[in-house]
N, C-alpha and C positions, 0 to 999 in steps of 0.2 A: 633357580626358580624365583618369579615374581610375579608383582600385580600392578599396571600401570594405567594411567587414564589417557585417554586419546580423544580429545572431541566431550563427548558428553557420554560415551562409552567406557567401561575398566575392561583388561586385556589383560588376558595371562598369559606370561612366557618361560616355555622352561626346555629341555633337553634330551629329547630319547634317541636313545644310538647313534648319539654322532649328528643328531636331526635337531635346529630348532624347530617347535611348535609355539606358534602365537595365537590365540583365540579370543573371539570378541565375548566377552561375556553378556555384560547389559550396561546400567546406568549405577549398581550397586556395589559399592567395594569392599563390602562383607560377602559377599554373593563370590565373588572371583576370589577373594582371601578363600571360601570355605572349597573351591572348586579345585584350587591350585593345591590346597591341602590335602583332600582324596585324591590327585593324582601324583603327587610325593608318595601319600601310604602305598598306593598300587604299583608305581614303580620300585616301591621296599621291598615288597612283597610279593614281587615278580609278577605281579595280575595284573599290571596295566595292557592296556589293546592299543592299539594308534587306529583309531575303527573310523578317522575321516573319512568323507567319500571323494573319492576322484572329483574332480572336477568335470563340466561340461565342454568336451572338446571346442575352441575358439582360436579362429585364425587370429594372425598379430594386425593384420587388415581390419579386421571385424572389431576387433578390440582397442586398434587406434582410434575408430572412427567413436567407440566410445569412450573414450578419454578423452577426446580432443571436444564433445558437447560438454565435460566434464569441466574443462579448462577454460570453456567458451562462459562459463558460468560466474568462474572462479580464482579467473585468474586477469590481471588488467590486459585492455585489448593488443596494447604493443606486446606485449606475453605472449598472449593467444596466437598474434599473426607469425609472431618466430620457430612457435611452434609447428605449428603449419608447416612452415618453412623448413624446419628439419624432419617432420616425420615423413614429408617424401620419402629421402633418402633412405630414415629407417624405413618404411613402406619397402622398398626396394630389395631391401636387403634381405630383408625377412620375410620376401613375399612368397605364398604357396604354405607356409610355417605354419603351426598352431602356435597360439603361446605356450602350452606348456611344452612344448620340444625344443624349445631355446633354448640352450643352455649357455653356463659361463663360458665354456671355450669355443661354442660358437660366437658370445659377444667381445672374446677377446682375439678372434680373428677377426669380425669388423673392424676394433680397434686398432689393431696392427695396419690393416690396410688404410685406414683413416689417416694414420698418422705417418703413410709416405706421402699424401698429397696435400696436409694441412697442418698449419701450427698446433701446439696441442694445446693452448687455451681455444681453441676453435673446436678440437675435437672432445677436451674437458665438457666443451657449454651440451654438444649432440647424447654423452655419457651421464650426462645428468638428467636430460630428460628421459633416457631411454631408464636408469634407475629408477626415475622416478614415476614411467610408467610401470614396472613391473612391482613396485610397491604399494601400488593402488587396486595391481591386480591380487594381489595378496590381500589386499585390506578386504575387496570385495567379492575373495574367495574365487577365484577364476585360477588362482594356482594353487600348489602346497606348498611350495619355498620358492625364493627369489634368486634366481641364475645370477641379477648383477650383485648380490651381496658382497662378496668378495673382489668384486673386480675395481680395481684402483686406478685414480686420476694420472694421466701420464705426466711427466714430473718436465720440469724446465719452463712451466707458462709462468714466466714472470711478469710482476704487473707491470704495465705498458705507462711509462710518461714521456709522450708525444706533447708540445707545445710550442707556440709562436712567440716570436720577439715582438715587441711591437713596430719593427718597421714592416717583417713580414705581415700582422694584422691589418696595416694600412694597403699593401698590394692586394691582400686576400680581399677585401672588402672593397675595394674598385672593382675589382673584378668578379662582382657580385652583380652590379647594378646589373636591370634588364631581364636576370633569370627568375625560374618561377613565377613566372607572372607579374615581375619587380618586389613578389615577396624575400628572396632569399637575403638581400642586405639587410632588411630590416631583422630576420632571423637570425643571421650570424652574428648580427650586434647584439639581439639581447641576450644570447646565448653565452658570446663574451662579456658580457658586464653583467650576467647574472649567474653564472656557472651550472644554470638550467638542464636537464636532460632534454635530449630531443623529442622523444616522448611527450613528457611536461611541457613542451611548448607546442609541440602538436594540439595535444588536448588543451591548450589555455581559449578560455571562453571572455569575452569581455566583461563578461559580472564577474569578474575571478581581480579586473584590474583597476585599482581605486588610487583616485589621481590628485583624490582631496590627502588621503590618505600616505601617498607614497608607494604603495605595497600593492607588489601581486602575488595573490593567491595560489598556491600550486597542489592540484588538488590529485593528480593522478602521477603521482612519485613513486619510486620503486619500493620503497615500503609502507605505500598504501597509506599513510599519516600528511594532513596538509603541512605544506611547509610556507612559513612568508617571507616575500624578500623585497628588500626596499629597494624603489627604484632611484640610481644618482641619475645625470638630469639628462645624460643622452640616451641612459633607456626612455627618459620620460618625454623625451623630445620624439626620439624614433617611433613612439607609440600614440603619440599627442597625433603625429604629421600622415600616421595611415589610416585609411576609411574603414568605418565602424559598418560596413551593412552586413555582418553574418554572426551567426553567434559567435564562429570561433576570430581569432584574434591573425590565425594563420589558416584559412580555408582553403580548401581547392575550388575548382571551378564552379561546382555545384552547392559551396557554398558550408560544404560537409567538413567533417576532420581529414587534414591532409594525411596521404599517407606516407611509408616510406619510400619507396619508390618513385615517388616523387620528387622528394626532396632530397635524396643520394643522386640521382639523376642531376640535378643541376648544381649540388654543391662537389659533384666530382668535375663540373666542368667549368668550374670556376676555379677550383685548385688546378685544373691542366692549365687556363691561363696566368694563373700566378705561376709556376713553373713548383710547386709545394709536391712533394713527394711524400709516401710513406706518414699519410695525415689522415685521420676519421672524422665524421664532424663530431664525436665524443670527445676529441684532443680538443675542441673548444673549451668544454669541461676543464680539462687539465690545463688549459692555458691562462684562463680566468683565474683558479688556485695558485698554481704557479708566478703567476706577474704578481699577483697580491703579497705573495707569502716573503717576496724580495724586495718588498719594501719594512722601512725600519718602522716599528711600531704596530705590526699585523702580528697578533698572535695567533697562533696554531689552532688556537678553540674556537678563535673568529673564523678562521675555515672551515673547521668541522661543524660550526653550525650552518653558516653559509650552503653548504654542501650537499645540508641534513643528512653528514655521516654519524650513525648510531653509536660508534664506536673510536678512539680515538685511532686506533691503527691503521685505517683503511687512509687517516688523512697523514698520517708519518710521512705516506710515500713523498711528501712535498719538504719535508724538513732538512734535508740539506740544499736544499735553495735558499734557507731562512738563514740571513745574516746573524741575524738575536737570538737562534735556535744556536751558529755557531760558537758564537761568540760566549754565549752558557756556556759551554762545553768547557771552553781551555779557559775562560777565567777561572773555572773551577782549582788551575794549579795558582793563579796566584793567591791564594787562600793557602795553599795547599803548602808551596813553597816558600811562600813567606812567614810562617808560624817559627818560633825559636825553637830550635835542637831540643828535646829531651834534657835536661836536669843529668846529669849521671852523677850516680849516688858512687859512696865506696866500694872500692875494688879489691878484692880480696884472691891475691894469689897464690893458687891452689899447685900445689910441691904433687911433683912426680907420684 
């Protein structure tokens, strides 16, 4: 049993027959300390009830359409539209259902079947929203327990590092010129020389890019925190040399935020004429890192700031690319191996 805060709400959690219960109390955490307290006594005392009420029967239809206004609120817009984008499927799946008739081994046969047509870090990304819908439906009392609680990420999605040599970056990037509207070279260059999400250059606006300065702004990052990154001189050139008349830096025709279908559309046919296989334009991402990380003198932290990875482990995955990251490693013996033997003191031999 406990008492936790969530938001600007205290929640108490505790355990009857095999059953979690989580309850939103208020904003008081002597109020949920004194709540969670009387229902320990009750439960000692065999007087406790489970007296919640049912819920208000709601199809998974009814109930994505409200999550997804939820998400539309609350979540950045490249978020929002992938969203979309998977809750068809779930939509489909679950169509006719209420939510609360889902169960886990109903969600662990969609994932079975998921996972004969799809990688499982593809069906991982669909399993987390679909958790993460049905934890919202608990937050907001539309259930009484959450069916995906239990159900686990299918195992083997290992992190993907896909990247270019730089001779293949010279072919990819000829065979840019012309698409999207002759935006797409200018995009794959600063995306390679800045390690950029696609997103964050979608959304980059031109007050975002300061030329006195060096630095462009990146304001719509995946965890939501700006990040700056200094421009070397062929992003600053690439950027100098395209027309300034829309806000954004990369617009569509109408002058708005590009979106993705856009720019998949042309940067998949730019990889068919480089003859590049088995490449996302994210592997730009990893190719930016990775060229950098194999040169002598790039530290590892210089990536993970570059990256605005929060965490150092996410930027590991590039450390054995790192000559200086290797080369640590086994000089470590000759310290090791070169130290003098141990001193050996008197030996005293001990009779049968």
């Amino acid at each position: 049993m406990g008492v936790y805060l969530r938001g600007d709400n205290w929640y108490i959690d505790f355990t009857f027959k095999g059953q979690r219960i989580r309850e939103s109390i208020g904003p008081s955490r002597r109020g949920a300390e004194k709540v969670i307290a009387k229902k320990k006594a009750e439960i000692a005392e065999n007087k406790f009830l489970d007296v919640r009420k049912d819920p208000e029967p709601i199809t998974f239809h009814e109930f994505a359409k409200e999550y997804l206004k939820w998400a539309k609120t609350n979540k950045k817009a490249s978020t929002y539209s992938r969203d979309i984008s998977i809750m068809r499927g779930l939509g489909r799946e679950f169509e006719g259902k209420n939510i609360q008739d889902v169960t886990s081994w109903l969600i662990e046969k969609w994932k079975s079947k998921r996972s004969e047509k799809f990688k499982p870090g593809s069906v991982n990304r669909e399993l987390a929203l679909l958790k993460h819908i049905f934890s919202k439906a608990l937050e907001w009392k539309k259930i009484k327990e959450n069916p995906s609680h239990k159900v686990k990420r299918l195992k083997g999605a290992a992190r993907r590092v896909r990247y270019l040599m730089p001779d293949e970056i010279q072919v990819l990037l000829s065979n840019c010129d012309g698409l999207l509207r002759g935006l797409l070279k200018s995009l794959v260059t600063v995306a390679l020389h800045t390690g950029a999400r696609k997103g964050e250059l979608q959304g980059l606006e031109w007050s975002n890019v300061n030329f006195d300065l060096g630095l462009i702004s990146l304001l719509d990052t995946k965890n939501g925190e700006r990040r700056d990154i200094a421009m070397n001189e062929t992003v600053r050139a690439t950027l100098e040399g395209m027309e300034r008349k829309n806000e954004f830096v990369f617009p569509n025709r109408n002058g708005k935020r590009i979106d993705n279908a856009q720019v998949q559309i042309a940067f998949q046919e730019a990889l068919k004429r480089s003859g590049i296989e088995d490449f996302h334009f994210h592997d730009l991402r990893h190719t930016f890192a990775s060229n950098l990380v194999m040169q002598e003198g790039v530290e590892l932290n210089d990536i993970r700031e570059l990256l605005g990875h929060k965490k150092m482990d996410m930027t590991l995955r590039y450390a054995h690319l790192s000559p200086k990251h290797k080369g640590k490693v086994v000089n470590i013996l000759d310290r090791v191996m070169s130290q003098n033997p141990p001193q050996v003191g008197n030996v005293v031999n001990l009779k049968p």
